[in-house]
N, C-alpha and C positions, 0 to 999 in steps of 0.2 A: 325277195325284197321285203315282202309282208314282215319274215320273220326278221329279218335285220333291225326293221324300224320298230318292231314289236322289243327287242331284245336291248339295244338303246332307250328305249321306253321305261324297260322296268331298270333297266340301268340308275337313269336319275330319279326313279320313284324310289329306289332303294336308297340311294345318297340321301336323298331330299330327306328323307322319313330316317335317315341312320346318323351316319358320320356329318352331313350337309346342314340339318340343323343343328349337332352339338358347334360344330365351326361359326356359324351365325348365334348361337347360343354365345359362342364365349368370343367372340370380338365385341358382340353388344354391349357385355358385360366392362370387357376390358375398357371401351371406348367411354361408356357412363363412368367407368372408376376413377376415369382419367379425370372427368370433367367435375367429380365430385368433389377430387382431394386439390382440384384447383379451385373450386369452392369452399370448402373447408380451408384451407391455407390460406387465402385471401379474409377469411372471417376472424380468424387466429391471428393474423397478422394487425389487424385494425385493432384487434379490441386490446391484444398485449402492449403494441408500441403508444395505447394512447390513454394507457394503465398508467396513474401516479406511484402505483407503488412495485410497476416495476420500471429498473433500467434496462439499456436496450441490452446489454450482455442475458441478463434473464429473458426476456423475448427474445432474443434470436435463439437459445435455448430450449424453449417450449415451441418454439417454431421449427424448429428442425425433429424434437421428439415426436411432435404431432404429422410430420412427413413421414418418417420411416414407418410408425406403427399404421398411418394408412395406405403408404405402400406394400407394405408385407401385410395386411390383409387385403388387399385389390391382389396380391399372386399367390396367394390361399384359394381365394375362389375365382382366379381365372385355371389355377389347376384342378379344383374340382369341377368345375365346369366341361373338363376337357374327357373326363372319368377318371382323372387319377387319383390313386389312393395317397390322399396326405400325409396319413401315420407315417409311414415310413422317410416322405420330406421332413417334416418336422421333427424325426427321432434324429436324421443326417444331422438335420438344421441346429440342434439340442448339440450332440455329440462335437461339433466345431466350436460352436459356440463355446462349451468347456474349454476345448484347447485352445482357442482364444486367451479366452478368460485368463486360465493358468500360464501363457506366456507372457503377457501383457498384464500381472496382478500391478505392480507398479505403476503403471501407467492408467489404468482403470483406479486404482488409490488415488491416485491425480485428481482421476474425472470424478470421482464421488467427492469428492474434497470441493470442487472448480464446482462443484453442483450447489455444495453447502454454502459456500462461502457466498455464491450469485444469489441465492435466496433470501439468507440470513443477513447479509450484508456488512459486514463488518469496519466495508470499506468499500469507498467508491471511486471512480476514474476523477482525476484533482486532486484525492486528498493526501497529505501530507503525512506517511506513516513510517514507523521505525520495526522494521521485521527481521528479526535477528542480531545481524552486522550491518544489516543495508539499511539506508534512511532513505526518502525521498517522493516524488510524488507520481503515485499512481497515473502511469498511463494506460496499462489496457489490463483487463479482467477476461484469459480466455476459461477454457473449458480443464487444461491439463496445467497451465500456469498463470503465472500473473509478470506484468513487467512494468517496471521502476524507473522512474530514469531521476539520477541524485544530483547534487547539486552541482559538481565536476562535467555536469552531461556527458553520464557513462548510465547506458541504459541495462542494468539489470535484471534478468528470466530468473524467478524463482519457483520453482514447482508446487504447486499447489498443495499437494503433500506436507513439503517443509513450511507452508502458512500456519497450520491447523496444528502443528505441534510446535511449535517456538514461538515467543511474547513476542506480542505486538502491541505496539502502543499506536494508536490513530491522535494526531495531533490537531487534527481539521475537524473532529465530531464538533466541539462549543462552540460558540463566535466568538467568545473570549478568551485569553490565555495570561496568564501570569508572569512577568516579567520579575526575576529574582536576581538582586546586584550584590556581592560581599565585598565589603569594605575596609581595609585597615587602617585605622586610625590613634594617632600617638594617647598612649594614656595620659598626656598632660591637656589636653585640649578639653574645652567646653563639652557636656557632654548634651546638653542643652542648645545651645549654640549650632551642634555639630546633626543634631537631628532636625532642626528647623533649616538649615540649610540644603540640605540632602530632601525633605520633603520636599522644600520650594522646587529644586529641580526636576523631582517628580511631576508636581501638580502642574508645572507651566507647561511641561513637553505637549507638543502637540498631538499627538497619538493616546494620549495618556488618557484614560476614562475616570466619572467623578465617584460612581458605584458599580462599584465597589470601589473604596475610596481608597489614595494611596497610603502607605504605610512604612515609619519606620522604624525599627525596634534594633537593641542591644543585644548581641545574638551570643558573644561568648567575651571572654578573657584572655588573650592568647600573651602568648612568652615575649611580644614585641610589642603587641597593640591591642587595641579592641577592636574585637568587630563588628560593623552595623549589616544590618540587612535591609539592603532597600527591597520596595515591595510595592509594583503598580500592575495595574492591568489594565492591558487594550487589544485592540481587535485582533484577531487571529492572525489575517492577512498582514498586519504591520508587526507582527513579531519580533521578526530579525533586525529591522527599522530602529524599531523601540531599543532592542538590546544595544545595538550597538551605536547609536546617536546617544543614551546615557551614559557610559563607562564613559563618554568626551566629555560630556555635559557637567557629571559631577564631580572629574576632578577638576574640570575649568572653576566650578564655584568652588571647592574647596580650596585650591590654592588663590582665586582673587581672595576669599576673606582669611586669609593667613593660616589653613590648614594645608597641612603638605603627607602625602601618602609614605609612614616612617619605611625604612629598610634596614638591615643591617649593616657597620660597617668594620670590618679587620683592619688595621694599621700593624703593617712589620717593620720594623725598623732594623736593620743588619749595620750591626755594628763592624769596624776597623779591627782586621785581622793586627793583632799583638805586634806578630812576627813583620808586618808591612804596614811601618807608619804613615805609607803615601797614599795609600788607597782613603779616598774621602767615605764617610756615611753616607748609606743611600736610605731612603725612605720609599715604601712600597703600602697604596693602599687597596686594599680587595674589594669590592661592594659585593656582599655574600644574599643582601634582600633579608629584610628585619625593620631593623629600628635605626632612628637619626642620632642617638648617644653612639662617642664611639667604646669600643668593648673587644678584651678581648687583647690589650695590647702589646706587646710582647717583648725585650729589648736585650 
């Protein structure tokens, strides 16, 4: 019986002193690692999300970087802890990762892209941008793309990939934006007259800003008319506003002070077949968009 209890004895004095404490060696560890990177992630979280200069697409980004790198060192050394040799985990770990990489190169071009762009900022969730063929206003900024939704509310995924190599224009960067009107106006009209009119509708509109002040100039010559350029600017947000309450505005004052937008016009007149003196003349007129003279007349 001596020996039994004796043999159980050195039983757990060998555990205890072998295998017994690497196992309590490495839950301890495991357990602090846990309670670190819950630490760490809550400290990473407060000071990115309450960062001005970053948005939240950039913090949840460095918030997920800083998880996985202290994840995969908490199972670094909970496998060394255990006696295993890591070289050869991490040569595994190395060797997938490549074939990763090489299956996924497009997709990881995404994510380097989705990296650059969240940093650099080119654009942000609201803003009004023109990228490629697609117009419209940014709604989300992920990691592999970006998504659009236009003015049709057709929400379009563009890959982040195709951001970084095709023109984009961001129309939301200024607070200001330029509103530009072309006008045709008959060469017989005042041309004094016809610039003091076009300004007034400028400077009254409501949206319309006083500096930079509005503007309007004689832009070309053309085969029908002259053309004015009108030229005001206002707030970013009243854009489309502005544009499209002027084209009303200043033909409304061009035609009360007796200017009228010229076009072109054809007159055919088809004359009385010879051979059939009952058929009356007919008169046909085309409006082809030019000028108010008629031109062109043919008989």
């Amino acid at each position: 019986m001596n020996d039994f209890l004796q043999a159980i004895k050195n039983f757990f004095a060998s555990f205890a002193t072998n295998a017994g404490l690497t196992i309590v060696r490495t839950i301890a560890f495991l357990v602090l690692g846990l309670v670190i990177i819950k630490i760490v992630q809550s400290i990473t979280r407060s000071v990115t999300l309450k960062s001005s200069r970053l948005d939240n697409s950039a913090a949840s980004f460095i918030i997920s970087i800083v998880t996985v790198v202290l994840y995969v060192a908490l199972a670094i050394v909970v496998v060394s802890s255990l006696g295993i040799s890591t070289a050869g985990i991490i040569a595994a770990f190395s060797a997938v990762a490549l074939a990763i990489a090489l299956a996924l190169k497009d997709s990881l071009g995404s994510l380097a892209n989705g990296v650059i762009i969240i940093f650099t900022k080119p654009f942000k969730k609201g803003d009004y941008v023109q990228i490629g063929d697609h117009d419209g206003l940014v709604q989300d900024i992920r990691l592999f793309n970006t998504k659009i939704l236009t003015y049709d509310n057709e929400e379009v995924i563009i890959p982040n990939s195709d951001i970084l190599t095709s023109e984009m224009t961001n129309y939301s960067t200024m607070p200001l934006r330029r509103v530009v009107i072309n006008i045709p106006i008959p060469y017989d009209a005042d041309v004094a007259q016809t610039k003091a009119i076009i300004l007034n509708s400028l400077s009254t509109y409501r949206h319309a800003v006083t500096q930079p002040a509005p503007a309007v100039v004689l832009t070309a010559y053309g085969d029908s008319a002259l053309t004015f350029s009108a030229r005001v600017w206002t707030p970013n947000e009243f854009y489309w506003d502005t544009l499209n309450d002027l084209y009303e505005i200043i033909l409304i004052d061009l035609h009360n002070n007796g200017i009228d937008i010229p076009f072109n016009r054809l007159d055919v007149a088809l004359l009385p077949n010879t051979d059939a003196p009952s058929v009356r003349k007919k008169s046909v007129s085309l409006h082809i968009g030019g000028k108010n003279n008629e031109e062109g007349k043919r008989s």
